[in-house]
C-alpha positions in Angstrom: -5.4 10.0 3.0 -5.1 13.9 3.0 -2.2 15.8 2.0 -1.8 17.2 5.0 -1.6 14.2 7.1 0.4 12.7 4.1 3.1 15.6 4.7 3.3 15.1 8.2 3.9 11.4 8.3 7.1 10.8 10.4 10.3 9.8 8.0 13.5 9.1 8.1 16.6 11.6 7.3 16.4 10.8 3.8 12.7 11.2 3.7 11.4 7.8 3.3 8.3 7.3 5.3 8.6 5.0 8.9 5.3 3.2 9.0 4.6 3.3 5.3 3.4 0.0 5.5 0.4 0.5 8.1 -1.1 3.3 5.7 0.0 2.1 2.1 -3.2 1.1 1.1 -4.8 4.5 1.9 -2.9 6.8 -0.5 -4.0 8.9 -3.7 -2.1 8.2 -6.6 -0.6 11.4 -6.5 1.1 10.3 -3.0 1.9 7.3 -4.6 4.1 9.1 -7.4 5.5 11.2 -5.0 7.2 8.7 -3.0 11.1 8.2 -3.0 11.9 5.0 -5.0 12.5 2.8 -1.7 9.1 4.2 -0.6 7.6 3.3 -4.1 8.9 -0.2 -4.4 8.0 -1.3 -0.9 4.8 0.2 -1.4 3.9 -1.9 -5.3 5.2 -4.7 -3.5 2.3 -4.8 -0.5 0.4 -3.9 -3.3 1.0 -6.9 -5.1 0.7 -8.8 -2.2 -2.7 -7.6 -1.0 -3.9 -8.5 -4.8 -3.1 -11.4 -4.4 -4.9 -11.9 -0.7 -7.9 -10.8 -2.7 -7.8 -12.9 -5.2 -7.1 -16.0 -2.8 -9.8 -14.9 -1.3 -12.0 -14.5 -3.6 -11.2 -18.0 -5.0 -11.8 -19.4 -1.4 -15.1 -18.3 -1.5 -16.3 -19.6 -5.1 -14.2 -23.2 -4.3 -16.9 -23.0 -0.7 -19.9 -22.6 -3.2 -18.6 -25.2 -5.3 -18.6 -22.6 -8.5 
């Protein structure tokens, strides 16, 4: 995502980002460190969670091969 669309994300009062969860998986690791601590722990939690689809995934896909 760039900067300039990162900045002008709608937030709340206390800046925390509205619809953080339809973009999280588009941000640069410097938006990443830059997010408020709510932001960051929602965000490494989708994270985790999206590993983990991957890896299920992934493990569907060898079990259908039989590997």
């Amino acid at each position: 995502m760039k900067q300039r669309e990162f900045k002008n994300l709608k937030r709340y009062p206390n800046g925390d980002i509205v619809d953080l969860y339809n973009i999280h998986h588009l941000l640069s690791e410097g938006q990443v460190d830059s997010l408020s601590d709510d932001d960051w722990s929602r965000w490494n939690e989708w994270q985790d969670e999206l590993q983990m689809m991957i890896y299920e995934l992934q493990t569907q896909k060898l079990d259908a091969y039989g590997l």
